[in-house]
N, C-alpha and C positions, 0 to 999 in steps of 0.2 A: 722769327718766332710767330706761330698761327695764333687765333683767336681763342682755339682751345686749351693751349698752356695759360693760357689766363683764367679761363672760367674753371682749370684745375688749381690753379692761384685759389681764384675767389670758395673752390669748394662746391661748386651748385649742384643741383641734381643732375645725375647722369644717367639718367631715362631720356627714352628716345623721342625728341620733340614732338606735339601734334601738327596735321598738317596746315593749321593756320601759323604754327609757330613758324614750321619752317618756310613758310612763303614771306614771316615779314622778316625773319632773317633775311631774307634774297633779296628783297626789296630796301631793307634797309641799307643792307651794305652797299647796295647801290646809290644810295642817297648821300652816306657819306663820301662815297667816294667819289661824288660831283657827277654820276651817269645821269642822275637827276638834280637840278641842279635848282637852287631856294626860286621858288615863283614859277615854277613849270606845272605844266599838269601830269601826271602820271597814264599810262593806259588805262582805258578804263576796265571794267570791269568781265567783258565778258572777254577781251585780250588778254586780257590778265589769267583770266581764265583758263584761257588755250592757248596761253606760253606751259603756266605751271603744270598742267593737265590737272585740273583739280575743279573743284566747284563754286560756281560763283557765289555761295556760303562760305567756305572756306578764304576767298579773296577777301568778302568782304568781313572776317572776322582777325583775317590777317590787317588789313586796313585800320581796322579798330587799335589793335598792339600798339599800332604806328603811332597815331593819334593821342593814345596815349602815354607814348614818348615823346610828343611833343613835335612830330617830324613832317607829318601832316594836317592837312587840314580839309576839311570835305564838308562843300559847299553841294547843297540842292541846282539843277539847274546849270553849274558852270563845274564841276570836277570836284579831282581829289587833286590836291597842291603840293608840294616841297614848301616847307616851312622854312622860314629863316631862320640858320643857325642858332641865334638868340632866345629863338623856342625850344629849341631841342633841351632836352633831357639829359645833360652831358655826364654827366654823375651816374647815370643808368650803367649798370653793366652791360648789358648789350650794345649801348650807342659806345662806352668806350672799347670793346671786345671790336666791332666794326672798323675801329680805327684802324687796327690791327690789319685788313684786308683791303685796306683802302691805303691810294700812296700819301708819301709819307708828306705831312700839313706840317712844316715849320712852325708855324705860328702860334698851333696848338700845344706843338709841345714845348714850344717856349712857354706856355701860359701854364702848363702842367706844372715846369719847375719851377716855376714863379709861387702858384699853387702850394707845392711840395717846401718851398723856404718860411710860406704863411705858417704853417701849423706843425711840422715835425721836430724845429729845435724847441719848442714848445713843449710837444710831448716827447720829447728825449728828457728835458728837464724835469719833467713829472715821473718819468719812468725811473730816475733816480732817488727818488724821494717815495715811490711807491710800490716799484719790484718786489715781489715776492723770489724766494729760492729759487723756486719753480721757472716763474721770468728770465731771470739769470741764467738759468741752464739753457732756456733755447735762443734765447741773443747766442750765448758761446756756443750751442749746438749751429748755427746757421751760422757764425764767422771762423768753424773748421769747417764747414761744407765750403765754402766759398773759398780757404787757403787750399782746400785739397782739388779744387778744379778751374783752376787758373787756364788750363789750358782745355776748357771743354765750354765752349761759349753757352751753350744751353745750360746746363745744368748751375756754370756761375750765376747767371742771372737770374736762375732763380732761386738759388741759396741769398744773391742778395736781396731778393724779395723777401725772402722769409725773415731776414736780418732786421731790415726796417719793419716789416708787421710785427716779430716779436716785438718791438720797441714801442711799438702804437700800444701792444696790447697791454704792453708792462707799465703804460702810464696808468691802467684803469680809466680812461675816461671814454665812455660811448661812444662820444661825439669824435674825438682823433683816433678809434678803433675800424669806426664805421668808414674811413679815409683810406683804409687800405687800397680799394680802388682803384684810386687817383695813383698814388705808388707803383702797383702792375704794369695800369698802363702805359705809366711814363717808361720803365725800364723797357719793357717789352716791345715800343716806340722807337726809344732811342738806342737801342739795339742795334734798328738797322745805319743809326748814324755814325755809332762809334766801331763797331765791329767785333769790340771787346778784345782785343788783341791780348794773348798771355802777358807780356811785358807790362802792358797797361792795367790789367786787372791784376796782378803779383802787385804793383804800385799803390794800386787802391788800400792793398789790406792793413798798412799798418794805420792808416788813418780811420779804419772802421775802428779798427781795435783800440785806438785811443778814446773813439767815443763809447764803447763798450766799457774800458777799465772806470772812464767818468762815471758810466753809471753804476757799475760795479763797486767803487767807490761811495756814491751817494751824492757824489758834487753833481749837483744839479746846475750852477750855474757854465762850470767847464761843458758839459754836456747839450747843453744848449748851444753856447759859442762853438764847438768843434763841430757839432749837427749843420751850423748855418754854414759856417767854413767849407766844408763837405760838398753838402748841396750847392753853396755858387764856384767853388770851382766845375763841377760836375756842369752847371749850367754854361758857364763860361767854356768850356770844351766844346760843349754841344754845339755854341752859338757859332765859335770858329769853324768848326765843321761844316755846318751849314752854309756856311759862306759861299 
């Protein structure tokens, strides 16, 4: 899955970047992907220059983007730096879309569903207590997308994107709406770990659908339990996998 099924996940504008954008795209993905690695200096600026073919304005307005994702750092006198991961911006759409093009960090996406256990039986539990009609019909509209493409790996995953964002959105609360994110790009992640095989993802659905009838239902605290259930087996796959 490319970085662009996700930013059609996320929805963003699909106008054609400027050309600072897309140099710190190039340059970012680079960073995530350890070409540049926390504590290096990057080319400077007039290389940078005449890799992109672009103008040393536009480098250094790409630079700036960086900077203020957290990835860089540009000191007078000694360069522009790779930041350590602990500055980055990881919640940024971009730096998680990056991920996406960079190989695959175990670690991270263990922290994603670690992540994803913190706050969705959470807002599964609200979502039943808070759905509107409306709600309800796209939970069930995204868990027939998903029994009808058991065997189309693309398309599964992202009906179960939309499966869990309906549920974020059906709890009403801003704060586990705005989380959708985190969700994308762990599926879109962990994609390339699990492969989605038809027999595995035909297996997944009835266990969606229990968490779906929970909040269909109104039982918020079933809903909660079957959400956490869910996501650590999910997690515990992964882990094996990775092995």
């Amino acid at each position: 899955m490319s970085e662009l099924t996700y930013y059609d996940l996320r929805r963003t504008n699909s106008m054609s970047p400027s050309l600072p954008v897309q140099v710190a795209k190039e340059l970012g993905r680079r960073i995530v992907a350890g070409t540049y690695t926390p504590g290096t200096l990057i080319d400077d600026e007039n290389k940078l220059a005449e890799r992109f073919k672009v103008s040393r304005v536009v480098v250094r307005d790409a630079v700036k983007i960086l900077v203020g994702k957290g990835l860089l750092d540009v000191r007078r006198g000694i360069g522009t730096k790779v930041k350590a991961r602990n500055h980055w911006a990881l919640l940024d759409d971009d730096v998680l879309a990056w991920h996406l093009s960079a190989p695959l960090n175990p670690e991270f996406l263990t922290q994603l569903m670690e992540f994803r256990l913190a706050f969705e039986p959470k807002a599964a539990s609200l979502a039943a207590m808070n759905a509107t009609d409306e709600d309800i019909q796209a939970i069930a509209a995204a868990l027939e997308e998903m029994a009808s493409s058991t065997n189309d790996v693309d398309r599964f995953v992202v009906a179960d994107a939309h499966y869990h964002g309906a549920i974020l959105r059906a709890s009403h609360n801003e704060l586990f709406i705005s989380m959708e994110c985190v969700i994308f790009s762990s599926l879109l992640v962990s994609i390339r770990v699990t492969n989605q095989y038809d027999a595995e993802n035909k297996s997944s659905i009835p266990f969606h659908q229990e968490v779906f009838d929970a909040i269909k239902d109104r039982n918020g605290e079933l809903a909660q339990s079957l959400t956490e259930t869910l996501l650590s087996d999910a997690k515990a796959r992964l882990t094996q996998l990775m092995k």
